[in-house]
C-alpha positions as CSV (number, residue, x, y, z in Angstrom):
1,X,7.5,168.8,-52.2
2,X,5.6,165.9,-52.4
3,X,7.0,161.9,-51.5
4,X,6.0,159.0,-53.8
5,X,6.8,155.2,-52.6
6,X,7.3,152.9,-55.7
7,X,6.0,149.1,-55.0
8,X,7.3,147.5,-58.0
9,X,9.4,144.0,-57.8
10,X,11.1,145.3,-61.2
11,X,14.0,147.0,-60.3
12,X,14.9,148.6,-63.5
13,X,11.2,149.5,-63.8
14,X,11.3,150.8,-60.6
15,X,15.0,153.2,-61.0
16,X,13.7,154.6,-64.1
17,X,10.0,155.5,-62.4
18,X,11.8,157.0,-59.5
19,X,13.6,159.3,-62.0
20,X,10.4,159.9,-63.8
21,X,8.8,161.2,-60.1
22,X,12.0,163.2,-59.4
23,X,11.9,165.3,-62.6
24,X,8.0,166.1,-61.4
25,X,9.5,167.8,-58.0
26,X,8.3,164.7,-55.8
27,X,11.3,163.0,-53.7
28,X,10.8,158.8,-54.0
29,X,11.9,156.2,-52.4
30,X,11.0,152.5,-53.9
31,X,10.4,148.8,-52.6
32,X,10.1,145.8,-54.5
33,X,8.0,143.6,-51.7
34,X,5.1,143.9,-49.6
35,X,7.3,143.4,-46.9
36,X,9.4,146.6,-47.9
37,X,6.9,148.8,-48.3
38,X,5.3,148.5,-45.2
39,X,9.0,149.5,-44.1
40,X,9.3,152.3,-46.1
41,X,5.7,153.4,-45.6
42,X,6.7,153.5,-41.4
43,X,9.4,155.5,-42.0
44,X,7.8,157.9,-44.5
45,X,4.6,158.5,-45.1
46,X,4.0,159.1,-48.3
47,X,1.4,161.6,-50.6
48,X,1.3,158.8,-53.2
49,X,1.6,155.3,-53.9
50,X,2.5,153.6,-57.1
51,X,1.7,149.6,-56.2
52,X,2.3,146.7,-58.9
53,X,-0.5,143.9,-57.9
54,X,2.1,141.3,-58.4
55,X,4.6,141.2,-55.8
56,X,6.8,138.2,-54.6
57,X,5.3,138.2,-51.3
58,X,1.3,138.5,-53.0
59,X,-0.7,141.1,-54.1
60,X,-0.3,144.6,-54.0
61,X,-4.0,144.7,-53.1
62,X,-3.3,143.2,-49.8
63,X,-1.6,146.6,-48.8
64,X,-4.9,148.5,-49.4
65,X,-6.5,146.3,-46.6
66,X,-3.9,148.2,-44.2
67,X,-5.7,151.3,-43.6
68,X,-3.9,152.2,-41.1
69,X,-0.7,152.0,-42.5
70,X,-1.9,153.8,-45.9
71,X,-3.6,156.5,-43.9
72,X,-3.8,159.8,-46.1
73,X,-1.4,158.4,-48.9
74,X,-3.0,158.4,-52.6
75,X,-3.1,154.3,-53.5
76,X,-2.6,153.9,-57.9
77,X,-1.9,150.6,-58.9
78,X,0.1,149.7,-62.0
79,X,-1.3,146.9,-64.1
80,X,-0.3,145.8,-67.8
81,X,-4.0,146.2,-69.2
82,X,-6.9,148.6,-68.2
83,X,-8.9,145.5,-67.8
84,X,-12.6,145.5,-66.7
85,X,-11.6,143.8,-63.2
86,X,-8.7,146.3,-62.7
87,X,-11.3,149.0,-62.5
88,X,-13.5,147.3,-60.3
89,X,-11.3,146.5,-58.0
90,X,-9.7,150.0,-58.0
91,X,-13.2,151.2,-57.3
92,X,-13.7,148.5,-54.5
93,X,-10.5,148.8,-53.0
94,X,-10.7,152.8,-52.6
95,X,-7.7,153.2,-55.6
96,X,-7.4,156.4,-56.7
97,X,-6.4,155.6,-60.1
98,X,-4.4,153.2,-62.1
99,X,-1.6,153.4,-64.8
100,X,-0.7,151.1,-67.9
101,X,2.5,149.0,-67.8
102,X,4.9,150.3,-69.8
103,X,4.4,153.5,-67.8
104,X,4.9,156.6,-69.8
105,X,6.1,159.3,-68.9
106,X,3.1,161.6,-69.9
107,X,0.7,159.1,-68.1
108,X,2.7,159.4,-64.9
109,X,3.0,163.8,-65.0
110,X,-0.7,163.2,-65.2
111,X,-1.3,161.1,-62.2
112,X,1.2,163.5,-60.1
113,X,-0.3,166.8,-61.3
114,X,-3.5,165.1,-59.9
115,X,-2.3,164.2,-56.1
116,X,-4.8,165.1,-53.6
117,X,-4.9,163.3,-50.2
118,X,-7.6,161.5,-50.2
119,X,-9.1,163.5,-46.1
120,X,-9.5,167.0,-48.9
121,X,-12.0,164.9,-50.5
122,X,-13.9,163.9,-47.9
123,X,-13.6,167.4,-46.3
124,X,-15.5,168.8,-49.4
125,X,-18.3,166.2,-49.6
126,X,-18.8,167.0,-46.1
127,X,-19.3,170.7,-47.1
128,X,-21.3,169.7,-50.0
129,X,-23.6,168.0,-47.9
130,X,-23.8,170.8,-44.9
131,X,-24.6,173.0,-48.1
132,X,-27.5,170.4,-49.1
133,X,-28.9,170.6,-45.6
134,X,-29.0,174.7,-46.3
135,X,-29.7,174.8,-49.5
136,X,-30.9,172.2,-51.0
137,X,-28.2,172.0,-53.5
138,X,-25.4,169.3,-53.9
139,X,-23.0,170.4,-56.5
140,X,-25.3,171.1,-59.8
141,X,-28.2,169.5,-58.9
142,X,-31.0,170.5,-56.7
143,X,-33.2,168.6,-54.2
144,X,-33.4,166.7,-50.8
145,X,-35.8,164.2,-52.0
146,X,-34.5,160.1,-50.9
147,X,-33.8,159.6,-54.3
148,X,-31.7,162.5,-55.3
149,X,-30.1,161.6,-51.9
150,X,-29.0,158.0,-52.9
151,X,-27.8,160.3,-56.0
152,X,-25.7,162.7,-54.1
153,X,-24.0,159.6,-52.4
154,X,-22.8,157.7,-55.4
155,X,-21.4,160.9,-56.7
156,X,-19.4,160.7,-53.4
157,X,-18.5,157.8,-53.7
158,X,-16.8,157.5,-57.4
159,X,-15.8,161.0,-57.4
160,X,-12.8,160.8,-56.1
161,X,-11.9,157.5,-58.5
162,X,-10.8,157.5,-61.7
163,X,-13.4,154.5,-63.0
164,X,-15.9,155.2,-66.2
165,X,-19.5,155.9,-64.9
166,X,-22.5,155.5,-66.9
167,X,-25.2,157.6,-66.1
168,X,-29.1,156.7,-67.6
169,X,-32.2,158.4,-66.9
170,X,-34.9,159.7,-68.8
171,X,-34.3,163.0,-71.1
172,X,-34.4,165.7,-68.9
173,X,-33.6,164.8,-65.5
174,X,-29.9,166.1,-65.8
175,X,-27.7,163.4,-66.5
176,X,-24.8,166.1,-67.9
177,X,-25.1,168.4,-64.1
178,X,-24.3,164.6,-62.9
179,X,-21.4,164.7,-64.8
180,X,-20.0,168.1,-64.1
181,X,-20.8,167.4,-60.4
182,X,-18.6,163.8,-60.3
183,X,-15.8,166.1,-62.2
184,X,-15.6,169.0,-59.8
185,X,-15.3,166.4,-57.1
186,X,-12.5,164.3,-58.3
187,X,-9.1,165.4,-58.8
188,X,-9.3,166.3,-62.7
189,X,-11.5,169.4,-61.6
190,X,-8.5,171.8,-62.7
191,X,-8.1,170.5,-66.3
192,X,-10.8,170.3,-69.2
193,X,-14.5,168.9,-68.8
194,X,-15.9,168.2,-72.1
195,X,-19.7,167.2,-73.1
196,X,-20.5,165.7,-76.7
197,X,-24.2,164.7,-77.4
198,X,-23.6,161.8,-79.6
199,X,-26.9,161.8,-81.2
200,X,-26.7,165.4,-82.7
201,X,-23.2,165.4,-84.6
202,X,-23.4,163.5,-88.0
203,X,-22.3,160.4,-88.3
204,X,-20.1,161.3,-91.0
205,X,-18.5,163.7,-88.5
206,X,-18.6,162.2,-85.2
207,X,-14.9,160.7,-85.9
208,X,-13.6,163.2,-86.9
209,X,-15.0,165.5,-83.7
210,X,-14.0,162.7,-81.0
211,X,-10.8,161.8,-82.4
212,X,-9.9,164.7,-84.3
213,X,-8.3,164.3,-87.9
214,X,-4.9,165.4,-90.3
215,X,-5.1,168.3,-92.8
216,X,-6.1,166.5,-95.9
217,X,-7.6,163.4,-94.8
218,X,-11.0,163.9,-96.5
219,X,-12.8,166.6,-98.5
220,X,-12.8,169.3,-96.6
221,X,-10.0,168.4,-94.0
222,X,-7.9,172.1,-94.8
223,X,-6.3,172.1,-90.9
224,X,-5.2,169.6,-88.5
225,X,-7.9,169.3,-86.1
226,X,-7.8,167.9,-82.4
227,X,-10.8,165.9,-81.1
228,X,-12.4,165.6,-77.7
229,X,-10.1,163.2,-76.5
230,X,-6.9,165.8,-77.2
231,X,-9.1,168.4,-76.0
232,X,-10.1,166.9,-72.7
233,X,-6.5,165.7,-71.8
234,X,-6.2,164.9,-68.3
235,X,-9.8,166.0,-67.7
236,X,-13.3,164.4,-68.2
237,X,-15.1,163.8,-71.4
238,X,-18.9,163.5,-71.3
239,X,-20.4,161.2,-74.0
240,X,-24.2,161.6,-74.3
241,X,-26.7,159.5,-76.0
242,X,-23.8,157.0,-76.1
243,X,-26.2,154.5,-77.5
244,X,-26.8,156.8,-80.8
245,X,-22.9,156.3,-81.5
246,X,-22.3,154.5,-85.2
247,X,-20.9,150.7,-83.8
248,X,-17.9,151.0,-86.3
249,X,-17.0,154.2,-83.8
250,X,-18.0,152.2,-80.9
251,X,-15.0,149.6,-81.6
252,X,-12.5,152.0,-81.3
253,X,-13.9,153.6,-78.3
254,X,-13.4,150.5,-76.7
255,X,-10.1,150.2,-78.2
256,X,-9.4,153.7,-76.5
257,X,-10.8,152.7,-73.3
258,X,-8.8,149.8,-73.3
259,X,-5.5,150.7,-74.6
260,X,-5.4,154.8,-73.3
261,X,-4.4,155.4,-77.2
262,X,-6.5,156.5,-80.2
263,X,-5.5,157.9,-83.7
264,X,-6.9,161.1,-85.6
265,X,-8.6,160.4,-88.9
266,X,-5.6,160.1,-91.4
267,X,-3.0,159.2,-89.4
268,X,-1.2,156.1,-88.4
269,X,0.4,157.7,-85.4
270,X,-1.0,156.3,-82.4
271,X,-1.7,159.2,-79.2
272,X,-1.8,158.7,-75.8
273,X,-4.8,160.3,-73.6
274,X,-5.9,161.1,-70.4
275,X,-9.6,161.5,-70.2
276,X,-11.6,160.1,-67.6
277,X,-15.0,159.1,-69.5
278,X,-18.7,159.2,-68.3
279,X,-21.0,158.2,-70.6
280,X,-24.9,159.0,-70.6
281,X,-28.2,157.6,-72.4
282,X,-32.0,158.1,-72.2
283,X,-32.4,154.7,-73.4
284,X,-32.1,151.3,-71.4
285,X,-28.8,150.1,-72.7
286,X,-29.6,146.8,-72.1
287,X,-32.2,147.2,-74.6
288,X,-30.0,148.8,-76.7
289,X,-27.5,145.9,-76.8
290,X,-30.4,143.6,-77.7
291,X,-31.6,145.9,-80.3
292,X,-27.9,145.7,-82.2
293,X,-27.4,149.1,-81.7
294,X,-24.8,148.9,-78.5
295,X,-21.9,147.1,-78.3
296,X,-22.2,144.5,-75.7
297,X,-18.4,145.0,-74.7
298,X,-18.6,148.6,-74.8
299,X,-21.4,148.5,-72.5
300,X,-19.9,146.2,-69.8
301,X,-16.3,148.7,-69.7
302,X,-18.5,151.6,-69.7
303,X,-21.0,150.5,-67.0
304,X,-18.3,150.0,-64.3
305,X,-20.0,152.3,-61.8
306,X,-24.0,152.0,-63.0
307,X,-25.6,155.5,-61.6
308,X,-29.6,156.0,-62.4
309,X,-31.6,159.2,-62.3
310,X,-34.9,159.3,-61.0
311,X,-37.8,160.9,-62.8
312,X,-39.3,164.0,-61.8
313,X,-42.7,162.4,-61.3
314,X,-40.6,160.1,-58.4
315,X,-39.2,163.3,-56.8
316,X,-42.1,165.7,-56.3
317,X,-40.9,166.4,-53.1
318,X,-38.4,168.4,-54.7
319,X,-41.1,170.3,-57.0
320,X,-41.3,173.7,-54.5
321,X,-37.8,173.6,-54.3
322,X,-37.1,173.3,-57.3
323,X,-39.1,175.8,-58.3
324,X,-37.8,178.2,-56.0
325,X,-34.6,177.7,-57.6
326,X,-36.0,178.2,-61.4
327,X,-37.7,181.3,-60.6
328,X,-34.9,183.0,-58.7
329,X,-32.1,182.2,-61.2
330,X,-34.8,183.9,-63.7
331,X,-34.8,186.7,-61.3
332,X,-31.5,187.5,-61.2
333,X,-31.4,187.4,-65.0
334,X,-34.3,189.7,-65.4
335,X,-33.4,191.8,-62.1
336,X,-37.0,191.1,-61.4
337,X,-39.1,188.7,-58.3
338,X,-42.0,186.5,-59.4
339,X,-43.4,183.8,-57.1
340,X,-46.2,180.6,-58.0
341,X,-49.0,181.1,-56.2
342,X,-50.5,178.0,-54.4
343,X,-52.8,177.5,-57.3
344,X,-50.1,176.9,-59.6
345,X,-48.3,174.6,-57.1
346,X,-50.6,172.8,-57.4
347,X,-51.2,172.8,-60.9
348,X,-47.4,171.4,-61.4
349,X,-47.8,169.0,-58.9
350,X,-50.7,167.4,-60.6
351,X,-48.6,167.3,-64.0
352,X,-46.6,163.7,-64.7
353,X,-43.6,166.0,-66.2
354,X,-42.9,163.2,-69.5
355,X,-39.8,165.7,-69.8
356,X,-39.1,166.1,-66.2
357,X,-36.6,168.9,-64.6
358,X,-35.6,170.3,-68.0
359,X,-39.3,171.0,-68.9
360,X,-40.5,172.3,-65.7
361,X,-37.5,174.9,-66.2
362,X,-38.9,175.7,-69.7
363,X,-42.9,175.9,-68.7
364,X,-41.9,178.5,-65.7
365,X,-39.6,180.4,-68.0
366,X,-43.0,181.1,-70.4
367,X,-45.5,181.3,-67.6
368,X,-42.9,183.9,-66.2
369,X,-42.8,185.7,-69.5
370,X,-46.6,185.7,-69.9
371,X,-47.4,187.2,-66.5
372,X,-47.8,190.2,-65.9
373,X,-47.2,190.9,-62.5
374,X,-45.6,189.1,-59.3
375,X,-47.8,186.2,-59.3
376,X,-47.3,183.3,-61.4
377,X,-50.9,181.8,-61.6
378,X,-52.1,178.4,-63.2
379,X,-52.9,180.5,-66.3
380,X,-50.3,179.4,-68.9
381,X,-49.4,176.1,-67.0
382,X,-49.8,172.7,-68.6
383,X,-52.3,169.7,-67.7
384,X,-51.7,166.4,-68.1
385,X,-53.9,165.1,-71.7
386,X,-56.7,163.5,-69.7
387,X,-57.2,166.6,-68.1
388,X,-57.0,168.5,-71.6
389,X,-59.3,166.2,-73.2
390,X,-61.8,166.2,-69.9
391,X,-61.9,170.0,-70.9
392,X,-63.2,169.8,-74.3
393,X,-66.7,169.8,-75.4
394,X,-68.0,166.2,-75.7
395,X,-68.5,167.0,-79.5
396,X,-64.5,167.1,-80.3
397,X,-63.4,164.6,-77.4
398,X,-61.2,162.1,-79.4
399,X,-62.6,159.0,-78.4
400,X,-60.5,156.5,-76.1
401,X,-58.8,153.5,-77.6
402,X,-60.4,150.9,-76.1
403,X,-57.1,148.6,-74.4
404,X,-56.7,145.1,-73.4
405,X,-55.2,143.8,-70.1
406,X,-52.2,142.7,-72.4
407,X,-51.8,146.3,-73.9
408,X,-53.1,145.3,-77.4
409,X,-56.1,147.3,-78.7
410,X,-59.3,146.1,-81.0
411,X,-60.9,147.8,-83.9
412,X,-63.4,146.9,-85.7
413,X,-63.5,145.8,-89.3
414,X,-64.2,148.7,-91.6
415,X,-62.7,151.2,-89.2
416,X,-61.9,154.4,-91.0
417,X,-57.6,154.5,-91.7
418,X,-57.6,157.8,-89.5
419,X,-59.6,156.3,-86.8
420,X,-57.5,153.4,-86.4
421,X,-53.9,155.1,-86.5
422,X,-56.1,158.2,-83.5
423,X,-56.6,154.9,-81.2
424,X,-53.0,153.1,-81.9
425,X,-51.3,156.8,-81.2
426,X,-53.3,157.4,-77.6
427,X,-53.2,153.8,-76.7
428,X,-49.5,154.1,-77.3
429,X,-49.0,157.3,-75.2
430,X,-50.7,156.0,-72.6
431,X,-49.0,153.2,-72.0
432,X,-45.6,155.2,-72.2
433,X,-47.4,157.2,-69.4
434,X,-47.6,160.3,-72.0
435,X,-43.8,160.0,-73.0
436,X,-43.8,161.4,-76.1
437,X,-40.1,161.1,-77.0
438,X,-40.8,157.0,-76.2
439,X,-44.0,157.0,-77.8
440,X,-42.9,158.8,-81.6
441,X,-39.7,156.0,-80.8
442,X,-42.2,153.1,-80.3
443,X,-44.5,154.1,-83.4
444,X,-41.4,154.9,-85.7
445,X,-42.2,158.1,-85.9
446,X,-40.7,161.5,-85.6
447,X,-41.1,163.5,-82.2
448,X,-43.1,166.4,-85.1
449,X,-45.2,163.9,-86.5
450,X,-46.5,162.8,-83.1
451,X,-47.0,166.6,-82.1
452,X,-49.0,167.0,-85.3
453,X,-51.3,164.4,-84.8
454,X,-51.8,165.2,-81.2
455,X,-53.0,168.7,-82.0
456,X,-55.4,167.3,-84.3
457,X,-56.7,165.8,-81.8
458,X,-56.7,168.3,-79.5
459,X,-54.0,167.9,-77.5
């Protein structure tokens, strides 16, 4: 059985809380100072501690300093608002969580069916990292490159908290295996983990499949349906492309953030939840938020804990591994053993990777299909478009768009249509450094159209 110390200067707040731990199986004892809970925390030492910030005798923060005295005890402070600053300084203050004045009963079972002692934590990351040392593998991701390193220790870091994390990177370089690695480190890793790609539901739906919605509420509504914040209860919900959300749904994620309460479509019932969130974009969000299309608020309580990915083209010391990895996952799916030979090494470590880990996973899944024996060769392996175009006779070479210092282009009067949009489209993906997701987004075009026109012209 477990022992909870209550540091609340409320002492009706603080009976009925101490009832609310009882029914849970935990024994509790309570103080309503500073002062007294360094008392009780001598006598007992407890597996978790409930601490109000405002005390009679000063903050509760002021006990988190003792480290000492806290020892192996779980810290959650109660506050009246999930404020910006109350999850910074949970975050700074090593807090494993906090809870929302009037506490609830269902927030509290939460927080209690969650107590781990903070030493199990740090006993896994140290086995996490003894397995990166052997394996090259930190949770989901893969790589002892200095960047993925700096990766692997803010994953440490926040894991074990319960603040929102915002993960950007370009497409590709696994921002949802960052996500599912923070989860299975912190203590929601029993209950639900949840990924929505926000860009690929319709925005006629995307309420309705966040939130959920009552039988009836709309055309179509036949059933009551629970969203991703019902379904994720007490676990982790994964928003991608959070900056392709509608900005009408964007104000009441905010509100949920904020609050810990949402509604479904057609109801006027307010729910509580429990879902720690981690958000995820391929797009700057600053941009985004300058562009209209992010919520400035939503981005500041979402970007508590900031956590870039680097691309592959800044990791290519992970390339072999990596590799390695691909190719034997394929082998135990195909009961088979192929290896790159040193040709193709090579070959993918001359390649800028525009769609980094995730493509390199899909161009050795079809060189593995297409050869024949053991080897994988440099056969079916891609080239950068210089290369491509340095390979074709000089009769078809589309011609380079001649580019400025500034990045602007000139074309002569009279141009033909077709030559001026050729120049525009390869002056534009190659100053996106062959992007192409950036480069159809910068020519307001679609990611097909772009392909089109670069087979026309060869590429």
């Amino acid at each position: 059985m477990g022992h909870a110390l209550i540091v609340e200067d409320d002492a009706d707040a603080a009976r009925m809380m101490a009832q609310l731990v009882a029914s849970e199986g935990f024994s509790a004892a309570t103080a309503q100072s500073l002062g007294e809970a360094r008392r009780q925390m001598a006598l007992q030492q407890p597996d978790v501690v409930l601490l109000d910030l405002k005390l009679p005798d000063g903050n509760g923060m002021a006990l988190l300093d003792e480290t000492e005295l806290i020892g192996n005890s779980e810290v959650v402070l109660m506050t009246g608002h999930a404020s910006l600053e109350t999850s910074i300084q949970a975050l700074r203050f090593g807090a494993a969580d906090y809870l929302i004045k009037p506490v609830s009963a269902r927030q509290l079972q939460g927080i209690l069916s969650r107590v781990m002692k903070p030493s199990v934590l740090l006993d896994e990351v140290r086995s996490l990292h003894e397995d990166l040392h052997r394996t090259g593998r930190f949770g989901h991701l893969v790589g002892t490159s200095a960047p993925m390193e700096r990766v692997y220790e803010q994953i440490a870091r926040v894991a074990g908290t319960s603040v929102t994390v915002f993960v950007t990177g370009e497409s590709g370089t696994g921002k949802e295996l960052v996500a599912r690695s923070v989860h299975d480190l912190s203590r929601r890793r029993a209950r639900p983990f949840l990924a929505v790609n926000c860009g690929a539901i319709s925005p006629n739906l995307i309420e309705s499949e966040i939130f959920g919605h009552e039988k009836g509420s709309f055309t179509g509504a036949e059933r009551q349906h629970q969203g991703f914040f019902e379904r994720a209860h007490g676990g982790t919900l994964f928003l991608d492309e959070i900056t392709e959300m509608p900005l009408e749904l964007q104000v009441k994620l905010l509100r949920v953030l904020e609050t810990g309460t949402f509604m479904r479509v057609g109801s006027t019932t307010p729910l509580e939840t429990d879902v720690r969130v981690i958000a995820a974009s391929n797009r700057d969000p600053a941009q985004a938020v300058a562009q209209g299309k992010f919520r400035e608020d939503l981005h500041y309580r979402l970007n508590v804990f900031p956590l870039d990915l680097p691309p592959l083209r800044d990791r290519l010391d992970d390339l072999p591994l990596l590799v390695r990895h691909f190719l034997a996952e394929m082998g135990r799916r195909e009961n088979a053993t192929k290896r790159a030979t040193p040709a193709a090494m090579e070959r993918l470590a001359q390649y800028r990777w525009p769609g980094n880990v995730r493509e390199l996973r899909n161009v050795l899944q079809r060189a593995w299909v297409m050869s024949p024996d053991a080897d994988i060769t440099d056969q079916w392996l891609p080239r950068n478009p210089a290369q491509q175009v340095a390979s074709l006779p000089a009769s078809v070479r589309p011609p380079a768009a001649p580019a400025r210092a500034d990045g602007r282009i000139e074309v002569a009067v009279g141009t033909p249509l077709a030559d001026v949009e050729r120049q525009v489209i390869l002056a534009t993906l190659d100053h996106y450094a062959h992007h192409k997701e950036r480069t159809a987004a910068a020519l307001g075009v679609s990611l097909k159209t772009l392909y089109n026109r670069l087979k026309e012209y060869g590429l």
